[in-house]
Wavefront OBJ file of the C-alpha trace (Angstrom):
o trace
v -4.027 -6.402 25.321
v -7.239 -7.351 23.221
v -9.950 -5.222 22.279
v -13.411 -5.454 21.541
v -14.198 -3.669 19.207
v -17.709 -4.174 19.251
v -18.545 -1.745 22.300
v -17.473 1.532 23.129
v -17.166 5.036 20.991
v -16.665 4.264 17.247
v -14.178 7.281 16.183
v -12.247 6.769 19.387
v -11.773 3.043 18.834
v -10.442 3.702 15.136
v -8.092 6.170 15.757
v -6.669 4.431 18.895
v -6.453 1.410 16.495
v -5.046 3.160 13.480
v -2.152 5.176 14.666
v -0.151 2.763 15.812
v -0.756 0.683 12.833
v 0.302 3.494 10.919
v 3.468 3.844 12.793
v 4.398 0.703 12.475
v 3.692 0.733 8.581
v 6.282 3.736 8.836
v 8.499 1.474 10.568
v 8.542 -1.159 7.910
v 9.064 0.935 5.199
v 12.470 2.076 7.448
v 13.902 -1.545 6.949
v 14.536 -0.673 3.044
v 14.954 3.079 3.489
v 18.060 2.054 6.570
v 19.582 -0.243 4.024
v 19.389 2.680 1.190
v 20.982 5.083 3.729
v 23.709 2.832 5.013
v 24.205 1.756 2.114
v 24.725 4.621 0.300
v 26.873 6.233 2.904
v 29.273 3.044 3.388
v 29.514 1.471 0.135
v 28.503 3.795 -2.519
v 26.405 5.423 -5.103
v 25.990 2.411 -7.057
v 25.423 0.365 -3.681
v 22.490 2.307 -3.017
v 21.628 2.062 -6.459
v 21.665 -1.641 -6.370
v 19.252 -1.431 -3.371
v 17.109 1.099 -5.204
v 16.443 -0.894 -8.126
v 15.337 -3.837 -6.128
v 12.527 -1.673 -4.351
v 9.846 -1.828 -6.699
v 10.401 -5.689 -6.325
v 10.311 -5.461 -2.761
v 7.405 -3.136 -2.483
v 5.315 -5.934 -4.739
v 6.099 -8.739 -2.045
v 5.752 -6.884 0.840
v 2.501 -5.206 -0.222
v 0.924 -8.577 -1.200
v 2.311 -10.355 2.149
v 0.905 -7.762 3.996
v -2.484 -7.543 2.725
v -2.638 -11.537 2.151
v -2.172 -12.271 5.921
v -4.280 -8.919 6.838
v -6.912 -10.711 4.560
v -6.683 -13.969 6.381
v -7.585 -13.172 9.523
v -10.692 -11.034 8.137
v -12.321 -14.546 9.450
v -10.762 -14.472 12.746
v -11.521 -10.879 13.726
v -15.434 -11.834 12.684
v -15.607 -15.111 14.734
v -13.638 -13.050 17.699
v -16.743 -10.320 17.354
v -18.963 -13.031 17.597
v -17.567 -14.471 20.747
v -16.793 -18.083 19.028
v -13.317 -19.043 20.520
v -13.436 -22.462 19.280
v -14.081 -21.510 15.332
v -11.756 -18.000 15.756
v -9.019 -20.783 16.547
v -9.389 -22.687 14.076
v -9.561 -19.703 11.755
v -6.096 -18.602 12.854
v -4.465 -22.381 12.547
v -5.793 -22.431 8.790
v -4.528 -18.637 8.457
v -1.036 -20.345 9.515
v -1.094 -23.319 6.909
v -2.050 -21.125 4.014
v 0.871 -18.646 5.251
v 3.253 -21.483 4.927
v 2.205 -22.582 1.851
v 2.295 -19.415 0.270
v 5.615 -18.383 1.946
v 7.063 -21.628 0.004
v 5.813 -20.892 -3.170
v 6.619 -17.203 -3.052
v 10.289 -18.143 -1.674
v 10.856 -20.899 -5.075
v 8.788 -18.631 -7.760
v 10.437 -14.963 -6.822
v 14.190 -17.078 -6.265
v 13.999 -18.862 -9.690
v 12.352 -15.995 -11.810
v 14.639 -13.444 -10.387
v 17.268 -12.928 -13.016
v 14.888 -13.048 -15.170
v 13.164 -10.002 -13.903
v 15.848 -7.335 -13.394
v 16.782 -8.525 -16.965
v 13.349 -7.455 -18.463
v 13.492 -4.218 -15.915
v 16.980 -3.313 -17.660
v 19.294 -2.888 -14.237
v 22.125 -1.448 -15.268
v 24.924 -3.827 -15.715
v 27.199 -1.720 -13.372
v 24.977 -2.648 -11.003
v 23.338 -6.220 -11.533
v 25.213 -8.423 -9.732
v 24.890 -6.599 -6.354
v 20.899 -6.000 -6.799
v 20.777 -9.551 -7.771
v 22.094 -10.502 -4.510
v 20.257 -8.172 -2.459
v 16.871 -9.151 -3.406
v 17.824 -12.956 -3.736
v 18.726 -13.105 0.042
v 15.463 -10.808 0.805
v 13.449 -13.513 -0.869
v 15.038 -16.561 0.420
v 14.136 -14.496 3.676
v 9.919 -14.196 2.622
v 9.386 -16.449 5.375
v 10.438 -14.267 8.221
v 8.003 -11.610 6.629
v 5.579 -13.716 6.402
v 5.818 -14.925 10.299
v 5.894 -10.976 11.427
v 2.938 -9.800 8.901
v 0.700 -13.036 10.081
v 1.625 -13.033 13.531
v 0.786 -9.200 13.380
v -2.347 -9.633 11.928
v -3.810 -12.089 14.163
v -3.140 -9.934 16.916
v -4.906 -6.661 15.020
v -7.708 -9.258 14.524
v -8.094 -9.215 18.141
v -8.025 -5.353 18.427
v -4.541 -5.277 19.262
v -2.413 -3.254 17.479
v 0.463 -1.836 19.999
v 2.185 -4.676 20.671
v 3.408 -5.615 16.998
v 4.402 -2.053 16.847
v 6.568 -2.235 19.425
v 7.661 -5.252 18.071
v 8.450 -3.553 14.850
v 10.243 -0.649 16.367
v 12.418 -3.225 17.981
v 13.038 -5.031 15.054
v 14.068 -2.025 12.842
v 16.273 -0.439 15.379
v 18.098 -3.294 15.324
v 17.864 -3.548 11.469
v 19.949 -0.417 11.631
v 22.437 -1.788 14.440
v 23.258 -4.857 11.861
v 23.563 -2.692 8.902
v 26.058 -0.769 10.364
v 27.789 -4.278 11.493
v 27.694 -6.396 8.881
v 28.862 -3.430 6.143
v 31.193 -1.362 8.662
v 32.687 -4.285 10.415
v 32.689 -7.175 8.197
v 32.786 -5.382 4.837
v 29.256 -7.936 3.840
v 28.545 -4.954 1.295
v 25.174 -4.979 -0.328
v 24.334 -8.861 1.447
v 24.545 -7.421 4.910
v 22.197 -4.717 4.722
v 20.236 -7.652 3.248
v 20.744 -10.280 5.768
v 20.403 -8.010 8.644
v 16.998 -6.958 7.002
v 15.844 -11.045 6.888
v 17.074 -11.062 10.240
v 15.463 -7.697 11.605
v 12.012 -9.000 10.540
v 13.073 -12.989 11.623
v 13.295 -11.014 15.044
v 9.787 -9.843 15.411
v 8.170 -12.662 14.178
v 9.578 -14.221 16.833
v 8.802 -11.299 19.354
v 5.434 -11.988 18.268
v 5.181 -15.552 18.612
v 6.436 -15.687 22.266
v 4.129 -12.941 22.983
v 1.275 -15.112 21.791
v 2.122 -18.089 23.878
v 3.014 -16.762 27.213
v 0.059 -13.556 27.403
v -2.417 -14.571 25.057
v -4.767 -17.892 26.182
v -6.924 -17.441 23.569
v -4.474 -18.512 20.761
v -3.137 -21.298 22.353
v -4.183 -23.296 19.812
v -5.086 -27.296 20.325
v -3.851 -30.198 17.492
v -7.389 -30.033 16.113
v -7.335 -26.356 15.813
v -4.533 -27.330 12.935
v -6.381 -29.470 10.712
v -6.825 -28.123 7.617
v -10.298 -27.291 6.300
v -11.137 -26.208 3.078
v -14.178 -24.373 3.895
v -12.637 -21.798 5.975
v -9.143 -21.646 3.570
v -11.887 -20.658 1.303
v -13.580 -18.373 3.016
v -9.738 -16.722 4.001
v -8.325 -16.917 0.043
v -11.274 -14.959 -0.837
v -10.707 -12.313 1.389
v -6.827 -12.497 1.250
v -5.747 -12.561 -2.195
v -7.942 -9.340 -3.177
v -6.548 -7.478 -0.372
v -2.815 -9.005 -1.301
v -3.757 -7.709 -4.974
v -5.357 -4.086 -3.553
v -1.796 -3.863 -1.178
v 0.440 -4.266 -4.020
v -1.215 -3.387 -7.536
v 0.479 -0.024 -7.592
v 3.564 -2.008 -7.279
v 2.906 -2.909 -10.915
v 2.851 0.272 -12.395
v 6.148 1.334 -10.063
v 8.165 -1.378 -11.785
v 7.064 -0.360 -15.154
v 8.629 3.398 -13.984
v 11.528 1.826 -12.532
v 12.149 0.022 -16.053
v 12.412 3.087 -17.920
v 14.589 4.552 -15.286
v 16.895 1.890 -15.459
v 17.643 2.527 -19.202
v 19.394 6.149 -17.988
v 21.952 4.359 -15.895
v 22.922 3.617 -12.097
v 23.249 7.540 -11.066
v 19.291 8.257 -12.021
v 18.437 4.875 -10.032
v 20.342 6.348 -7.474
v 18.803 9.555 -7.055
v 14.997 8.213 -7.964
v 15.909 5.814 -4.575
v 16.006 8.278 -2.617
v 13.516 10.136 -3.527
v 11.019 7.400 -3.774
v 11.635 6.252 -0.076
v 10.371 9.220 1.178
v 7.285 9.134 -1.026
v 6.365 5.789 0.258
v 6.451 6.915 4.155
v 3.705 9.355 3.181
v 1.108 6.778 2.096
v 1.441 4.176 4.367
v -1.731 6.177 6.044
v -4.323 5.067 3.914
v -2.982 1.607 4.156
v -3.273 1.983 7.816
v -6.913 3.169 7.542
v -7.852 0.329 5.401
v -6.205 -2.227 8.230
v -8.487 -0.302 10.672
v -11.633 -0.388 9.200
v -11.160 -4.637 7.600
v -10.984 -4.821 11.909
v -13.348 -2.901 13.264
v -15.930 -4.151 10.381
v -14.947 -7.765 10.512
v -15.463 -8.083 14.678
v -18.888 -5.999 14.529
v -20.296 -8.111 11.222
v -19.451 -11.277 13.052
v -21.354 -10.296 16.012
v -24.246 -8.796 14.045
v -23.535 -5.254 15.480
v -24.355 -3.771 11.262
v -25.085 -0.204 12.914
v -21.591 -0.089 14.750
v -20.486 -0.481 11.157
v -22.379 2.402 9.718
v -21.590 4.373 12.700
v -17.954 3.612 11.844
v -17.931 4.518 8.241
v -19.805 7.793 8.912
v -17.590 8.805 12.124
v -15.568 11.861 11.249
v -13.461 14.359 13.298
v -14.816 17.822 14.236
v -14.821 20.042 11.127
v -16.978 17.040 8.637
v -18.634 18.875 6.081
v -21.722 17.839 3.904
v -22.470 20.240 1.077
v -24.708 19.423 -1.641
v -24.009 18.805 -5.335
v -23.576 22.893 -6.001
v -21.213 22.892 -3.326
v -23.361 24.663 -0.651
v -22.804 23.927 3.131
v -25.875 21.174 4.245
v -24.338 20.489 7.462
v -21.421 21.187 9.661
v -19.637 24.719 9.983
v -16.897 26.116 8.525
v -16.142 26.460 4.607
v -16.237 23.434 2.202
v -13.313 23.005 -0.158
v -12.609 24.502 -3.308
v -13.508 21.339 -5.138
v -16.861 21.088 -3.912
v -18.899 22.677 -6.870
v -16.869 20.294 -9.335
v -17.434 17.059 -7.351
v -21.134 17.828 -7.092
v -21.246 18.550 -10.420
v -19.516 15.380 -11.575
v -21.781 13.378 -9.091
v -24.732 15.065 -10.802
v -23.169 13.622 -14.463
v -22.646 10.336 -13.184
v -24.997 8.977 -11.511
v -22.566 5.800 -11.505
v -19.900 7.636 -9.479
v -19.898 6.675 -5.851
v -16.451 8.292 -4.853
v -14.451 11.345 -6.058
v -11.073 12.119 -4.951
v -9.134 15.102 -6.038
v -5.085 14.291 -5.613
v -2.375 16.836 -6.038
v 0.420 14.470 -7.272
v 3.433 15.712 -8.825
v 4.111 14.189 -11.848
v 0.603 14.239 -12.722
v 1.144 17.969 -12.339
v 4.205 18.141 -14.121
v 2.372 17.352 -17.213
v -0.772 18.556 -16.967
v 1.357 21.498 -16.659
v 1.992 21.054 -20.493
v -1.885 21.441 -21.214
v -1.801 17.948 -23.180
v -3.856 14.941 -22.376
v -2.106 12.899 -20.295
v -1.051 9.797 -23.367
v -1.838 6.202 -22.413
v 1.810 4.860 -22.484
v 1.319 1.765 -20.652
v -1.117 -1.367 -21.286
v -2.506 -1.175 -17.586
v -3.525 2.681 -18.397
v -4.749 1.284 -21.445
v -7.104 -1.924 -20.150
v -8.574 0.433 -17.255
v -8.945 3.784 -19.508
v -8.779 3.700 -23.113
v -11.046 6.919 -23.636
v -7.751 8.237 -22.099
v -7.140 11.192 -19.395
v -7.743 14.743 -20.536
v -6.560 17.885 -19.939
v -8.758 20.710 -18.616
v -7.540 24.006 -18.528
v -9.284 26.419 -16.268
v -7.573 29.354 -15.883
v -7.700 29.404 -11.908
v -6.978 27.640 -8.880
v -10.486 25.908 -8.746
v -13.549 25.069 -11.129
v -15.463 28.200 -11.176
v -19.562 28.555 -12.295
v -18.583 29.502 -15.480
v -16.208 26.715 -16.292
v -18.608 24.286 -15.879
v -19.961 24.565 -19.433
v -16.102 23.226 -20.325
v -16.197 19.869 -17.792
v -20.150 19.248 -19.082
v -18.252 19.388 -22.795
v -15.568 16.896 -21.582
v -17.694 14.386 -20.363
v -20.325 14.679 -23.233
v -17.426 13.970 -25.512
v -15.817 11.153 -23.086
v -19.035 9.986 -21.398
v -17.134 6.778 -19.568
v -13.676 7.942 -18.152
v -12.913 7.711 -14.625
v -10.338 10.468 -14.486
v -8.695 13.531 -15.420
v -6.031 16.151 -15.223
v -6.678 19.601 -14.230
v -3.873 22.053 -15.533
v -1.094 23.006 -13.168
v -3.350 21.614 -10.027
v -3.761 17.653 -9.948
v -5.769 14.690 -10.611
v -9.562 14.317 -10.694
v -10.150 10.505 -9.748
v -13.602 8.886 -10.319
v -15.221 5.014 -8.991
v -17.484 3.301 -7.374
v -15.908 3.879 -4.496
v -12.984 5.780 -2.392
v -10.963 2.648 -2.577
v -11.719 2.489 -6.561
v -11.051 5.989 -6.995
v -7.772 6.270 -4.954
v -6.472 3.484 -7.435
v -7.071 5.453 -10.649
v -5.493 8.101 -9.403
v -2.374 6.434 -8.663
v -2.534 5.127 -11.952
v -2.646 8.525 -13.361
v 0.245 9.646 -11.516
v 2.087 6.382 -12.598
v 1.486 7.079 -16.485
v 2.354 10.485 -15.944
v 5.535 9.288 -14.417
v 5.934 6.880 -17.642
v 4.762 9.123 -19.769
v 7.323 12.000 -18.558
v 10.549 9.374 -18.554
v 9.822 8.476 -22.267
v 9.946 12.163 -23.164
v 13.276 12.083 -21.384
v 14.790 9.437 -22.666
v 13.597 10.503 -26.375
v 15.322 13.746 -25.330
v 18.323 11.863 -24.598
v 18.167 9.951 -27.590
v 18.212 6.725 -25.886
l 1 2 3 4 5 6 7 8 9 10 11 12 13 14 15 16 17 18 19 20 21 22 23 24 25 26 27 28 29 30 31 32 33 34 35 36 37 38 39 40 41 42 43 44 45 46 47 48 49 50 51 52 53 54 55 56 57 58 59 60 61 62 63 64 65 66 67 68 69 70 71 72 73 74 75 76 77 78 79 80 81 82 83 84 85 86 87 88 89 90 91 92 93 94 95 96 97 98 99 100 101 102 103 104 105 106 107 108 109 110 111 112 113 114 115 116 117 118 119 120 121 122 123 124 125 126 127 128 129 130 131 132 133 134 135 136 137 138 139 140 141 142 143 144 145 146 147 148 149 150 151 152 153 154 155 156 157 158 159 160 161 162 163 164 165 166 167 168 169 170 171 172 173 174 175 176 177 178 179 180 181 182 183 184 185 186 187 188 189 190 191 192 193 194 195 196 197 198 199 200 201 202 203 204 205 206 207 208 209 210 211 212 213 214 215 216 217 218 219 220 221 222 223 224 225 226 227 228 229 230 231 232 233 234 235 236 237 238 239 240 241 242 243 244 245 246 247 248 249 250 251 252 253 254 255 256 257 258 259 260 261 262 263 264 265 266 267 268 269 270 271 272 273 274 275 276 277 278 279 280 281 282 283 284 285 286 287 288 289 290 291 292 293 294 295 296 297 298 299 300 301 302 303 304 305 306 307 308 309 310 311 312 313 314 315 316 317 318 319 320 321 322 323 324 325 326 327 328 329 330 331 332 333 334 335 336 337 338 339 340 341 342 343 344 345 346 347 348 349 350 351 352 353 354 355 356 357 358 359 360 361 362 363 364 365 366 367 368 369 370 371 372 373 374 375 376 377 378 379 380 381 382 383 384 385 386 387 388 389 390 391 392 393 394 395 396 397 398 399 400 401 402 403 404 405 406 407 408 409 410 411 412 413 414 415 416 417 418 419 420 421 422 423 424 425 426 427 428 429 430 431 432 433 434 435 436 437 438 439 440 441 442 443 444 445 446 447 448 449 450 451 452 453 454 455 456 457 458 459 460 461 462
């Protein structure tokens, strides 16, 4: 069923939109984690090894897929808002050209360059050939992602966001039920919790596409509707390849951990694996949001409904609190956090600061825990940092009035940074806004990661 998401109550809409988007993120993420599980259970530690080293890799195509195609069909929710049936097709057939282009060049470029790359990310040679296998079939597979993420998409554009999740639920049930098959019953190893992955996701694409034909008129696209034109491939490259890039940046920085984790052998690739795939359940809900909000926005801009928009940004659940910058309750009830006197006073320093997020990650923690400044161990820390990320240490569970001469001395000695540690409590994430923020502070937490596993591996005199 479509929805318009240009009438009706703003906060409803979103959340009604969002959870099952969420859900289904959740869901997607279970394709790796069952082949991890199975995996490990069936054919062993370095079996689920092989898989875990690969899931960095995976994580960067399936994060740029995703937010390619959700970027795509930015167009098509705008010319759906706007009630332009005609143009909103034609948006969606040029969605589907540039999603098979891109699924051929991703397919040749991640196939060829694949040795290559778990070479340079040091997999352990116990474990190589199998990982090499695993993620080969996975990307000779990128087209049966890419028909599930696009098909997906253009349905969200519409305001439809149920039926790829129960699409996707479908699909990774039956992800499990060919694990168990093709590893149990015909001893496939490490390639059939692949290929019943590529075929898992082949499944829903195709759940998708038949659900488009028979219940939805208003993709029934015509031959014209296919022609390709560059002005609104434009228009969708624009929009898709930043939101590819914001989906799967992280990804990066992951890979660069997963290098150095390589280096202690197959048993610490193990047990990171398992670890990590519960780690990347929990943030699949601000990737949700973000799907959301490109909707909601993208339907009410194209039909000129700008105040829907603002009323969708601002809408909140009961319990929103605005303080001002000394932390003081300006409207709302109930108690502001204990952060609220240090973000007000950082907004009052820098008047360039749009966004402040304060993120209690663990290995950023774990070494502010050591009362150092966090060390900029990896070029991307580096290019987007290089006064560096100190180290305050407060005393307490919160900035207090009278450590506030301290955080004034910080940034009068490092005027431009956009983050720092506080000791034994978390990240302090600055930008222009929450998106920009929320990145740093991953970034933090990934040099802290980097930053930990060298000290480890200089321990173990590697």
């Amino acid at each position: 069923m479509q929805t318009d998401m240009t009438v009706g109550k703003p906060m409803k809409m979103i959340l009604d939109f969002t959870i099952p988007v969420f859900i289904g993120n959740v869901f997607q993420q279970f394709y790796n984690m069952a082949d991890a599980i199975i995996v490990g259970k069936f054919v062993g530690t370095k079996g689920l090894a092989a898989v875990g080293s690969t899931g960095t890799i995976m994580f960067l195509i399936i994060g740029f897929l995703t937010g390619l195609t959700a970027g795509f069909t930015v167009l098509t929710s705008q010319k759906f808002g706007a009630g332009k049936m005609d143009e909103m097709r034609q948006s969606v057939g040029n969605a589907a050209l540039l999603s098979i282009i891109i699924s051929v060049i991703m397919t040749v470029v991640s196939m060829v360059g694949m040795r290559s790359l778990l070479t340079i990310m040091h997999t352990p040679e116990d474990i190589f050939q199998d990982a090499y296998i695993y993620i080969m079939i996975i990307c000779g597979g990128i087209f049966a992602q890419v028909l599930y993420n696009i098909l997906a998409s253009i349905l969200r554009a519409l305001g439809n966001s149920k039926t790829p999740l129960y699409f996707l639920i479908l699909a990774a049930l039956l992800n499990i039920v060919l694990d168990l098959v093709f590893i149990i019953v015909f001893h496939m190893g490490v390639a059939g919790a692949a290929w019943a992955t590529i075929t898992a996701q082949g499944v829903s694409g195709v759940l998708c596409l038949i659900y488009i034909i028979k219940y939805v008129p208003e993709l029934r696209l015509k031959a014209d509707d296919w022609r390709f034109r560059s002005g609104i491939a434009r228009n969708e490259i624009l929009v898709g390849i930043p939101m590819g890039l914001q989906y799967s940046i992280t990804a990066i920085g992951t890979m660069m951990v997963q290098s150095a984790l390589n280096i202690l052998g197959s048993y610490a690739v193990a047990a990171f694996t398992a670890g990590n795939k519960i780690e990347n359940i929990f943030t699949q809900a601000y990737v949700a949001i973000g799907t959301t909000m490109a909707t909601y926005n993208a339907q009410n801009i194209g039909a000129r409904k700008l105040d829907r928009v603002r009323q969708g940004f601002n809408s909140a659940p009961e319990g929103f609190l605005i303080t001002d910058f000394d932390g003081n309750v300006v409207e709302g009830a109930g108690k502001p956090t204990r952060e609220a006197l240090l973000h007000g006073y950082i907004y009052k320093l820098r008047p360039d600061v749009q966004s402040v997020v304060h993120v209690h990650s663990p290995y950023a923690i774990g070494w502010s825990s050591s009362k150092k400044d966090l060390p900029l161990v990896t070029w991307h820390s580096k290019l987007k940092n290089p006064e560096g990320y100190p180290n305050l240490d407060v005393h307490a569970a919160m900035v207090r009035p009278e450590d506030v001469p301290m955080v004034e001395a910080m940034f009068k000695k490092t005027p431009n940074i956009n983050a720092f540690l506080l000791a034994d409590h978390g990240v302090v994430a600055m930008g222009k806004d929450p998106l920009a923020a929320e990145h740093t502070a991953e970034l933090v937490e990934e040099t802290a990661q980097v930053a930990i596993l060298d000290k480890v591996v200089e321990k173990l005199g590697l």
